[in-house]
FILOTI-619506 format. One line per 5 residues: number of its first residue (from 0); their letters; for each residue x, y, z of N, C-alpha, C. Coordinates in steps of 0.05 Angstrom, whole numbers. Layout:
<atoms>
NUM> a> X,Y,Z,X,Y,Z,X,Y,Z | ...
</atoms>
This chain:
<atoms>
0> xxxxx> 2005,2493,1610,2027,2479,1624,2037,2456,1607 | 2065,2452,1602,2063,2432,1587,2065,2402,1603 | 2064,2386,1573,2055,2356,1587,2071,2353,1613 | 2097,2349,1601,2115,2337,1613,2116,2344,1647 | 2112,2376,1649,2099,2381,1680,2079,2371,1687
5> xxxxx> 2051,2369,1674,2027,2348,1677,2041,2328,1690 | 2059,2304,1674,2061,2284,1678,2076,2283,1711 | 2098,2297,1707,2113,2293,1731,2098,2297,1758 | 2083,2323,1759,2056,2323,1786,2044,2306,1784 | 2024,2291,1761,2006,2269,1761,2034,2239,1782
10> xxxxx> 2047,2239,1769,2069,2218,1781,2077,2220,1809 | 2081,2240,1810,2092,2254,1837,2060,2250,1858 | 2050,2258,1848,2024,2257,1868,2013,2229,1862 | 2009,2213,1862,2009,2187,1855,2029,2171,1872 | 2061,2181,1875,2074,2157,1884,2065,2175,1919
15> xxxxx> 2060,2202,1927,2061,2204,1951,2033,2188,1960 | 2014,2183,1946,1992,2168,1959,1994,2145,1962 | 2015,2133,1941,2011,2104,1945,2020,2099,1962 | 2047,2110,1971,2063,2104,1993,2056,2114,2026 | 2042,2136,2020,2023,2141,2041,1994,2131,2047
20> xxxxx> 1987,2111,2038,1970,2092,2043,1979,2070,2044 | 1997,2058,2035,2010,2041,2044,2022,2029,2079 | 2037,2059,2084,2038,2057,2108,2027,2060,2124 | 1998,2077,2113,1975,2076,2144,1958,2050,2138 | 1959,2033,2121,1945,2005,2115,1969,1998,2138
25> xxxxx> 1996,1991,2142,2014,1980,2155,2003,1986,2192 | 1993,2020,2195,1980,2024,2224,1963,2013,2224 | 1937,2013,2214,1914,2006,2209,1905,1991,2185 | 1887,1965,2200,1887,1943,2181,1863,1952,2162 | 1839,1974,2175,1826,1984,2163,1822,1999,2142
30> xxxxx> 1852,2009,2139,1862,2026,2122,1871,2017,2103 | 1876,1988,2099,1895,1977,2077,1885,1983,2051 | 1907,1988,2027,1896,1990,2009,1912,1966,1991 | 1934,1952,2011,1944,1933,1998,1959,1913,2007 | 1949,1893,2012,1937,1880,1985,1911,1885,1978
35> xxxxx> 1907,1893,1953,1884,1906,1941,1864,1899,1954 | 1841,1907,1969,1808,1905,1975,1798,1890,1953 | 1775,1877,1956,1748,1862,1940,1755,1882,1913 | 1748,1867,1887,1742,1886,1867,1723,1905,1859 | 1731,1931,1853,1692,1942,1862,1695,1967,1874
40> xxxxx> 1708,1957,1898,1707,1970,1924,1733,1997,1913 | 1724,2011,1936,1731,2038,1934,1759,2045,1932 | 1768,2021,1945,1790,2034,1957,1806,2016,1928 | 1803,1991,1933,1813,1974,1911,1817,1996,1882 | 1798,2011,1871,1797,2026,1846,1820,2053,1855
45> xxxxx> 1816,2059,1871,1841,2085,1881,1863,2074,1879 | 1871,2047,1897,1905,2034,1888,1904,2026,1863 | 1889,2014,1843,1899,2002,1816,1903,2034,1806 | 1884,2056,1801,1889,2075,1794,1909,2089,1795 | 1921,2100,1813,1943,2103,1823,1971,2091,1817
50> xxxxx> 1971,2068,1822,1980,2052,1811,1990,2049,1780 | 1976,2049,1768,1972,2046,1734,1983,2071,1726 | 1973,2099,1742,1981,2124,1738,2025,2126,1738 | 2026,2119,1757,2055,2123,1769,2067,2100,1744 | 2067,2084,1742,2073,2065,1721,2078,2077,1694
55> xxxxx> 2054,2086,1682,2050,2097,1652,2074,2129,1656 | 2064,2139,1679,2079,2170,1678,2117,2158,1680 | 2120,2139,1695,2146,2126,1702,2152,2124,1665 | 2142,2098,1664,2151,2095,1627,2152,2111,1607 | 2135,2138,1604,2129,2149,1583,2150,2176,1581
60> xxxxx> 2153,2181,1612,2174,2207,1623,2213,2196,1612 | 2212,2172,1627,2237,2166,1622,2242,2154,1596 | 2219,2142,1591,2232,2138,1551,2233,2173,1538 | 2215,2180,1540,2217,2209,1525,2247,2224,1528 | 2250,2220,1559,2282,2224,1565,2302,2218,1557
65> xxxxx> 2299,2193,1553,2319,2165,1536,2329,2190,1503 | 2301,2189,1495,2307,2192,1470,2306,2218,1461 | 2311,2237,1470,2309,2264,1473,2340,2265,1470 | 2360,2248,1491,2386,2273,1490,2410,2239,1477 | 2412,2233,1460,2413,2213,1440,2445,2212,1439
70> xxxxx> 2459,2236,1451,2482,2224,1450,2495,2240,1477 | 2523,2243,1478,2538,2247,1509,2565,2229,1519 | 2579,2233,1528,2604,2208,1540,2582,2190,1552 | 2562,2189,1568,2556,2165,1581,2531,2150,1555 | 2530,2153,1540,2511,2143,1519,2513,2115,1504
75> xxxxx> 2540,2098,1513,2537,2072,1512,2524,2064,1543 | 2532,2067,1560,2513,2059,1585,2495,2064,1593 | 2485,2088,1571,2449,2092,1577,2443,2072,1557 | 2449,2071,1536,2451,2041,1512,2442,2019,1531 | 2462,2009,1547,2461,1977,1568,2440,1976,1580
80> xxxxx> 2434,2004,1598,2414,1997,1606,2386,1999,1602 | 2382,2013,1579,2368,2014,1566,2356,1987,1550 | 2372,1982,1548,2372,1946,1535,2363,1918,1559 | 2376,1927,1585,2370,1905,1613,2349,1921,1611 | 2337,1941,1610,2298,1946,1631,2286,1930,1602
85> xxxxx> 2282,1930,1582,2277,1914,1560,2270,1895,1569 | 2295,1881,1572,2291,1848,1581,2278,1838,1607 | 2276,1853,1625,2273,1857,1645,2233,1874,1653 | 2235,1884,1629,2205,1884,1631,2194,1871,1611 | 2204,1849,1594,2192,1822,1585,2191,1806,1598
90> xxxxx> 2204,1800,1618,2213,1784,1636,2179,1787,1662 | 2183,1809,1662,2159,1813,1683,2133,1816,1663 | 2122,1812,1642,2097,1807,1635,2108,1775,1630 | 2124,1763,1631,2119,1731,1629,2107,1728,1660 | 2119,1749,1678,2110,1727,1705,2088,1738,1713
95> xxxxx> 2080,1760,1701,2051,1767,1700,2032,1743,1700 | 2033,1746,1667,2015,1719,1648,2023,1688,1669 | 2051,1686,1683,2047,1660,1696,2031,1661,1721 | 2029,1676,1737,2015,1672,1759,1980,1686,1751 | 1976,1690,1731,1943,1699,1722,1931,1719,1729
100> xxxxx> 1916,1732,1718,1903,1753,1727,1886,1746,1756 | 1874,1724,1760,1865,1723,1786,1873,1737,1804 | 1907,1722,1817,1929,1724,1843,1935,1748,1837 | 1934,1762,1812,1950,1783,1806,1932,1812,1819 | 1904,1806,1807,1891,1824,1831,1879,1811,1863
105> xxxxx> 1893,1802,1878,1886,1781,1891,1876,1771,1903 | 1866,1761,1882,1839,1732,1888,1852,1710,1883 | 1840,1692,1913,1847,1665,1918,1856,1653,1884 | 1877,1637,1888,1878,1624,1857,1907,1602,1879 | 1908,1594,1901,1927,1569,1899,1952,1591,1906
110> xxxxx> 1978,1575,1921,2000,1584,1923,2015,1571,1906 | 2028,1591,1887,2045,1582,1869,2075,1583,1872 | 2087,1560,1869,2120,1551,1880,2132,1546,1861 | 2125,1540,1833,2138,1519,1811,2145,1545,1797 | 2168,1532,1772,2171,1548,1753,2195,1580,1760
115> xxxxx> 2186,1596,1759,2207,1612,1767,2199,1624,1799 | 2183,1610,1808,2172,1614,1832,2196,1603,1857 | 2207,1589,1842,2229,1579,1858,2252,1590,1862 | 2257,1606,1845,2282,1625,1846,2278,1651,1858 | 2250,1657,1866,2247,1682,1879,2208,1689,1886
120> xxxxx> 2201,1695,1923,2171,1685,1925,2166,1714,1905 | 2177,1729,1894,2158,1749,1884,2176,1760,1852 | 2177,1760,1835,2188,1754,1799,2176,1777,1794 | 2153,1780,1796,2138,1803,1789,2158,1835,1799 | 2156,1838,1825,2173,1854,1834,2195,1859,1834
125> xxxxx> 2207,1839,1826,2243,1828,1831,2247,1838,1803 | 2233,1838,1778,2233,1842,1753,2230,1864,1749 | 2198,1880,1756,2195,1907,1759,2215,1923,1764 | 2230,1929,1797,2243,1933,1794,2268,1937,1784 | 2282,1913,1771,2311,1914,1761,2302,1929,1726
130> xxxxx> 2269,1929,1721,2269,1943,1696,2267,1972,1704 | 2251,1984,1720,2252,2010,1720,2276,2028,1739 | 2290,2004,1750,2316,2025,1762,2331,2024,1737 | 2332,2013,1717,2351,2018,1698,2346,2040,1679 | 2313,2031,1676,2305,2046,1646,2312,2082,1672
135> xxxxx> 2307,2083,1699,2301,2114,1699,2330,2116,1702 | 2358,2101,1706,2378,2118,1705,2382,2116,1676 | 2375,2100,1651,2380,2106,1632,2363,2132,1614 | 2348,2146,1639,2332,2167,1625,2351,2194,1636 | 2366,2184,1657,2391,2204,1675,2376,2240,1668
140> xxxxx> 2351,2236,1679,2343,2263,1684,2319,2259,1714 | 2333,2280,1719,2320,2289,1754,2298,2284,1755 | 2284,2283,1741,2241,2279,1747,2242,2255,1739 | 2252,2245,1715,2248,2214,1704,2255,2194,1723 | 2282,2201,1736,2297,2188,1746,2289,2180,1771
145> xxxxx> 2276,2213,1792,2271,2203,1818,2237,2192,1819 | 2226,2199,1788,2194,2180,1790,2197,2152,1797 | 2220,2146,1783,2238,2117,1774,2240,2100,1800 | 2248,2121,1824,2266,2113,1844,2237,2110,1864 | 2219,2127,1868,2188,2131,1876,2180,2099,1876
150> xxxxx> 2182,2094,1844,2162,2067,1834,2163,2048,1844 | 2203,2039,1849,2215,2019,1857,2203,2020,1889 | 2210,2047,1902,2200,2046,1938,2170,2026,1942 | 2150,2041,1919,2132,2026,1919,2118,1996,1914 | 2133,1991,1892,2142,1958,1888,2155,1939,1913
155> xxxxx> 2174,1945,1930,2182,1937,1957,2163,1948,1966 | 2144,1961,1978,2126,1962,1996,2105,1941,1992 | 2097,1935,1966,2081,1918,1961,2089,1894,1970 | 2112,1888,1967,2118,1857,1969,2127,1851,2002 | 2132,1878,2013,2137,1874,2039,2107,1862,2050
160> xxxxx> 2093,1885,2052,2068,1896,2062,2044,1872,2055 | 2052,1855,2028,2033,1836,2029,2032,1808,2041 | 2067,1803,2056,2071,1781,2067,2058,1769,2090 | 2044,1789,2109,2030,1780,2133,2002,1765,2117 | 1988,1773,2097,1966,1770,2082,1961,1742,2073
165> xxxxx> 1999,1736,2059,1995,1709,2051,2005,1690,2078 | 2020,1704,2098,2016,1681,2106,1980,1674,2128 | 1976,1691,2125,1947,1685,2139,1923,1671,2123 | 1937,1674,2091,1914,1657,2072,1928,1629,2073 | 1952,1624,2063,1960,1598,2050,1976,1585,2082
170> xxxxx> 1978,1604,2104,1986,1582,2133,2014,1570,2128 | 2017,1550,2140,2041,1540,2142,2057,1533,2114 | 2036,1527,2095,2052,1527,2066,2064,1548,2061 | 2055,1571,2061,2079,1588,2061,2093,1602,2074 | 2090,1601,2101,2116,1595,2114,2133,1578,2107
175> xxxxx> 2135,1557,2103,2159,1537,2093,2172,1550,2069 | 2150,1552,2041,2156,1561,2021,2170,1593,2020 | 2169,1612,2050,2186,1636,2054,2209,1630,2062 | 2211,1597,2083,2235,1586,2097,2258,1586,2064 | 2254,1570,2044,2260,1565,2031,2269,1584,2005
180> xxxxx> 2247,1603,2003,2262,1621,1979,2264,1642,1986 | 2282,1669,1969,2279,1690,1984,2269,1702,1961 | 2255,1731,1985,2236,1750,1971,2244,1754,1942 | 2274,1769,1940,2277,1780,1909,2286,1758,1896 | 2317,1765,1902,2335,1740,1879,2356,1732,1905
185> xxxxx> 2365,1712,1907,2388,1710,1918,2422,1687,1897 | 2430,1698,1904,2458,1686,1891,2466,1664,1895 | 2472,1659,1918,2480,1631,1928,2450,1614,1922 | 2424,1615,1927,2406,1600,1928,2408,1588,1882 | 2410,1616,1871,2413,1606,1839,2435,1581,1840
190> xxxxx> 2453,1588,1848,2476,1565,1846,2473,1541,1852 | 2464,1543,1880,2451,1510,1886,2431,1501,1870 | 2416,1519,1864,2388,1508,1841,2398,1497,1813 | 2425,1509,1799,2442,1509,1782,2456,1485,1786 | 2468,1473,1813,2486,1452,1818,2460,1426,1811
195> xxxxx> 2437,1438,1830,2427,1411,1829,2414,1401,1806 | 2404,1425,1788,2400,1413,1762,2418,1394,1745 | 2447,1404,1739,2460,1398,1738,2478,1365,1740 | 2468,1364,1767,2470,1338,1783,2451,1323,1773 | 2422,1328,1769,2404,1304,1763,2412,1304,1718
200> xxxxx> 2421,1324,1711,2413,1320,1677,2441,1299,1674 | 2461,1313,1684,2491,1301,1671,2492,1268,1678 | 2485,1258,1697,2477,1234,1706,2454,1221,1689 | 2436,1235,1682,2415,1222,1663,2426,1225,1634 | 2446,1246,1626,2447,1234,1594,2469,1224,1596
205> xxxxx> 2492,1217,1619,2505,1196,1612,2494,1169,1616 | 2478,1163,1626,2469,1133,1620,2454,1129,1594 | 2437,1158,1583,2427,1148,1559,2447,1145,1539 | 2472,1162,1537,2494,1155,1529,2494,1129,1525 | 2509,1118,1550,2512,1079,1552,2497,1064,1531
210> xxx> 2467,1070,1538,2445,1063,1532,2452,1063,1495 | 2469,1078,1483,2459,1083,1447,2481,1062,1441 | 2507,1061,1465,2527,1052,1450,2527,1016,1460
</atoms>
């Protein structure tokens, strides 16, 4: 059989479990597989597994795709976006490395608000996905593409599905801190964050201005 069918069943059977554990963790709290269980534990090693599986088969399927059919009329915009999942999955091992491996398999480590935490409660996901909906339409083939589309379903389930969790660990702090930012990215919220920076620097280097002359 070749790989490439390996891969796509390994992927394919991978995103239907995750997502079908997912939602019977959502019926039953006994069932959850996520937010991940204790480390160790049974269930915990089936979602990272899984997990890691759909990821690697996602990346390895749609780059091979990428670079398999190298040219075409649409081959500057497989170019673009090929170039945004790039940045966009640098972007998401920075917010990896910022929130730590602890929270990242999650164990207590503190609610984190600062930094790019403020522009969106979840970077990780918000990133993830804007890299792999790009890289799988820049792989613009049917298996790469709809693994692509799988990954992302699963990424929103996570971030849906883990909100009752935190707010039952961190309480009213993050409630406020959900009052205040939203899940992915929002537009209007960048702007204001943009104005008010803005407002406190231009005010501070014109007085250091004053201050030279």
């Amino acid at each position: 059989m070749p790989i490439d069918t390996l891969l796509t069943i390994a992927g394919a059977a991978s995103a239907f479990l995750l997502i079908a554990g997912m939602t019977a963790g959502r019926v039953r709290s006994d069932w959850r597989m996520w937010p991940a269980p204790p480390v160790g534990s049974l269930k915990s090693f089936t979602f990272w597994t899984l997990f890691r599986i759909l990821n690697i088969v996602v990346l390895i399927l749609a780059s091979e795709r990428f670079l398999a059919t190298p040219s075409g009329p649409i081959l500057p915009l497989r170019i673009t976006l090929a170039a945004v999942s790039s940045v966009a999955g640098v972007a998401y091992l920075y917010t990896l490395w910022s929130l730590g491996r602890n929270a990242t398999y999650c164990q207590a480590s503190g609610l984190e608000t600062s930094g790019i935490y403020r522009w969106t409660r979840n970077p990780q996901y918000a990133t993830a996905i804007l890299a792999f909906a790009t890289l799988g339409l820049a792989a613009w083939s049917w298996d790469a593409t709809l693994l692509a589309c799988a990954l992302i379903i699963v990424y929103a389930m996570m971030a849906t599905t883990e909100e009752p969790w935190l707010e039952a660990r961190y309480g009213r702090a993050y409630l406020e801190y959900k009052s205040q930012v939203p899940r992915f990215f929002n537009i209007r919220h960048a702007i204001g964050e943009m104005r008010a920076l803005l407002a406190h620097r231009i005010p501070a280097f014109a007085n250091s201005h004053r201050g030279k002359r």
